[in-house]
N, C-alpha and C positions, 0 to 999 in steps of 0.2 A: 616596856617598849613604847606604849601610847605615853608614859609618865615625860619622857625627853620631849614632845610634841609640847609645843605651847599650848595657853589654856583657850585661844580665841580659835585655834587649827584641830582640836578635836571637834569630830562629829559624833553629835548624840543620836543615839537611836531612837527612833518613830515611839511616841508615847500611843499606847493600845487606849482605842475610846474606853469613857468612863462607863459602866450599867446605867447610869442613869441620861446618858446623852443614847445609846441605844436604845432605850425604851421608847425615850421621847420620840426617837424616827421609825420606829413600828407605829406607835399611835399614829402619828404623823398620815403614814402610810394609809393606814387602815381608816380614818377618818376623812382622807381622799378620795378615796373608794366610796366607801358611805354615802358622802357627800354628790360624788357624781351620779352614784344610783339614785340617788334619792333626786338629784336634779332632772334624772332622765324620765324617772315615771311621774316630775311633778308636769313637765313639758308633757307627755301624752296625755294625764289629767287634762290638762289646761287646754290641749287640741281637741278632746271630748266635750268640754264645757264651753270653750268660748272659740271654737274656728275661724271665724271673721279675721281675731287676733293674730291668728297663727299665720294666717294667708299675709296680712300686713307682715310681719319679724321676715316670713320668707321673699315677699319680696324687696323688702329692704336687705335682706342680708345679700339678695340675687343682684341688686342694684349694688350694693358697695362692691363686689364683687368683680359683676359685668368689666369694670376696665383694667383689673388684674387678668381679667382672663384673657381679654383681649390684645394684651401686651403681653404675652405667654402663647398664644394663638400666633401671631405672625411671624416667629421664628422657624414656629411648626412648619405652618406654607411654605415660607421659604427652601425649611430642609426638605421637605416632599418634591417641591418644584425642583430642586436640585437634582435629585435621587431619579426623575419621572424626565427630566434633561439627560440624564447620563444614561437611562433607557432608550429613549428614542435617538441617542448619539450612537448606542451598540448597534441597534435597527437599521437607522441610516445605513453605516460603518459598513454592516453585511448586504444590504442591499446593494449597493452602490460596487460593493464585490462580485455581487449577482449580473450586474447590469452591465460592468466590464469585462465580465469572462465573457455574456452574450453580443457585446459590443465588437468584440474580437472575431467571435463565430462569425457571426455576420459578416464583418468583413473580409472573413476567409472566404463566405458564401459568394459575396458581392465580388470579390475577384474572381471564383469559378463562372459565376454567370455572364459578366462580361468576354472570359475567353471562348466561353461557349457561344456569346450573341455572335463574337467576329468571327469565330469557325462557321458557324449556323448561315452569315450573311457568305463567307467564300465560298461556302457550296454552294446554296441557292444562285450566285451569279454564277457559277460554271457550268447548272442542270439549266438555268436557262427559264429559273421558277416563276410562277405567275402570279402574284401575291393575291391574297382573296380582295376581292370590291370592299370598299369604305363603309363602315357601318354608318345608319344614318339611324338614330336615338330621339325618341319624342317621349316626354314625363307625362302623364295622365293622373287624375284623380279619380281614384275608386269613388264611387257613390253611390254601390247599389251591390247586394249580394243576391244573384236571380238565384239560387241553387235551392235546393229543397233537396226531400228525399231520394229523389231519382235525377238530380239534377245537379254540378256542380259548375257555376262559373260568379263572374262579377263584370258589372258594368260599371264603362271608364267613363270618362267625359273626353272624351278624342275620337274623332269622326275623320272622316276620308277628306273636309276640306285641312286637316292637318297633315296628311299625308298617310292614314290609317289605312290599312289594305289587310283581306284578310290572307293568312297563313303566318303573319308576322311574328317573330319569339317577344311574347311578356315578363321581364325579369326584377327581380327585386335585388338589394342590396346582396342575399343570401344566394341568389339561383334562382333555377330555370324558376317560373309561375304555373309557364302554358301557353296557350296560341289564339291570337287572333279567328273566331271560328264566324262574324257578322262581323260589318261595318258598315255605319250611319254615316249622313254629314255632320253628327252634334256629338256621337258614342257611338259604343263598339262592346262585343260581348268576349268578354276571355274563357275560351275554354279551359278549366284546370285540370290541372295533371291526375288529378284523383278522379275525375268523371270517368263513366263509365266508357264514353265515345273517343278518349283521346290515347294517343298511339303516341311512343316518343320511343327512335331508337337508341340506345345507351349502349357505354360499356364499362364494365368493371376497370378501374383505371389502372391497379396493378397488375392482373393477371391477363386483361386486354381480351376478357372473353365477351362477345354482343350478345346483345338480347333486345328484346319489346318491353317496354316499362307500359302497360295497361293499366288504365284506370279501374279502380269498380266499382265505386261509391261510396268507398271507404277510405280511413282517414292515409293509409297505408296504401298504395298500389302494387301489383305485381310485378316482375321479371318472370317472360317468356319467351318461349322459342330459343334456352342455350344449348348450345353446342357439347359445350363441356360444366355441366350443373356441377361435378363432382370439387371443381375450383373456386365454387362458392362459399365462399365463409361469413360471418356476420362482422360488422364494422367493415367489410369493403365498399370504396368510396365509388358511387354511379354519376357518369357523367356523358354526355350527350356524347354521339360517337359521328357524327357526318353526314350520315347515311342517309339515301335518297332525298338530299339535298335542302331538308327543311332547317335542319340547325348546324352553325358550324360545329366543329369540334372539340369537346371539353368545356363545355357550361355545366355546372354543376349542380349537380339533380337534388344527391344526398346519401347517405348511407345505407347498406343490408341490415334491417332491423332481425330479420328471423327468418331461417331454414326447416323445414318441417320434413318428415319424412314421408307425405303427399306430394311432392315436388313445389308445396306452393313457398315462393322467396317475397317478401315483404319489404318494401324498402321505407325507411323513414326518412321525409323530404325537409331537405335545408330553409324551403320556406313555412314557414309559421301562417298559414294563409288566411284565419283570422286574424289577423294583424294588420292587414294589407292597408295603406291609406294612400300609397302613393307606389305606383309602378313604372315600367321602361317597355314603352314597346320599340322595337327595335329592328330595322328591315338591313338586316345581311346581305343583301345583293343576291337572294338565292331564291330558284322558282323551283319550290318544294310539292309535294303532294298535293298541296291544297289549291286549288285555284283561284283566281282573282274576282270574286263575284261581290257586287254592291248588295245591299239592301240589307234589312236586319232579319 
């Protein structure tokens, strides 16, 4: 069959290495070997006898090196900056998901509360309502914390030629402070809500039960005199309720920290009143409990 095939179209088969070209690439091998062993502990020799040396080879070899690495290094970055891009694109992506489904609420929100302002306003003109007096607002600088052990207030630098009068509501960004309890021509003394002497009527804002928010000198004051204690829960929101004319309605106090089964209710108050650097005193147009008296 192969004989009809021309002599240049037969394929020879693969000639099997000779023993003697095998041998030689074992040696080969093995003399490799040798060789690098023998290279490797001559280089730790030579780091034991002469280091000076060694520190040179290294950093010459770290110097040829450095701008291989360096051009190997900034594909890196790149592929990380990419990777750390298409992170903060997923982040966005859901955020911005976030912000639209709230975005939306809201404006479901903002259309209830406008139907409610122009219902709100058709009642009040048909009952004939009397809208509360104009609040009148003066900022003061805390500059002084009088309180001690048995004592809790702070002095403002607002006096009575600012228009400072005592019984006045002290409020902070957060809520109520406290009240006007002296007033100077140059300062004035803020009674706080945690003193022992201060009296604020509140009410639980969902359940609409009153009570007396009492100081006691503690960082925590009380709720007293409820009606219905049993609709006390913790996390219910206190907030001023109107009553006997010293605070309007709804400024907000702070939360029911703790219920105990002595009847005492703890409220933890919205302002931080170490913190205090700047306040609002604030005259509502209401002549409250407290009377108008000068002098500190």
């Amino acid at each position: 069959m192969f004989s009809d095939l021309p002599r240049e179209d037969r394929v020879k088969p693969p000639s099997a290495p000779t023993p003697r070209l095998s041998a030689l690439r074992a040696l080969l091998h093995k003399s490799a070997f040798v060789a690098l062993a023998g290279l490797a502990f001559a280089v730790m020799l030579l780091g034991k006898a002469d280091t000076l040396l060694i520190e040179r080879m290294r950093a010459t070899v770290i110097d040829a090196a450095a701008p291989l690495l360096e051009v190997l290094a900034t594909p890196a970055e790149n592929v990380a900056a990419v990777f750390a891009n298409l992170r903060q694109l997923s982040v966005l992506r859901a955020e911005n998901e976030r912000l639209s489904e709230e975005n939306d609420r809201l404006g479901r929100w903002q259309a209830v509360a406008r139907q409610l302002e122009a219902e709100n306003e058709a009642l009040r003109s048909l009952l004939h309502y009397v809208p509360d007096p104009t609040a009148h607002t003066i900022s003061a600088r805390v500059v002084a914390d009088t309180g001690g052990s048995f004592a809790r207030s702070l002095l403002v630098l607002a006096g009575e030629r600012n228009g400072v009068r005592r019984g006045q509501a002290v409020l902070s960004g957060q809520g109520l402070v406290g009240t006007i309890a002296d007033a100077g021509q140059r300062s004035a003394r803020v009674l706080l809500l945690t003193d022992i002497n201060s009296r604020v009527p509140v009410l639980l804002e969902e359940s609409r039960v009153r009570a007396i928010l009492m100081g006691d000198n503690d960082d925590m004051p009380q709720l007293r005199f409820l009606k219905e204690r049993a609709q006390v829960r913790p996390g219910d929101r206190v907030v001023t309720s109107g009553d006997a004319r010293v605070f309007p309605p709804g400024i907000p106090v702070g939360v029911v920290a703790s219920v105990d089964d002595k009847g005492g209710i703890g409220v933890d108050l919205f302002v931080e009143q170490g913190r205090l650097d700047v306040v609002r005193i604030v005259d509502f147009g209401l002549n409250g409990i407290l009377p108008d008296q000068g002098g500190m």
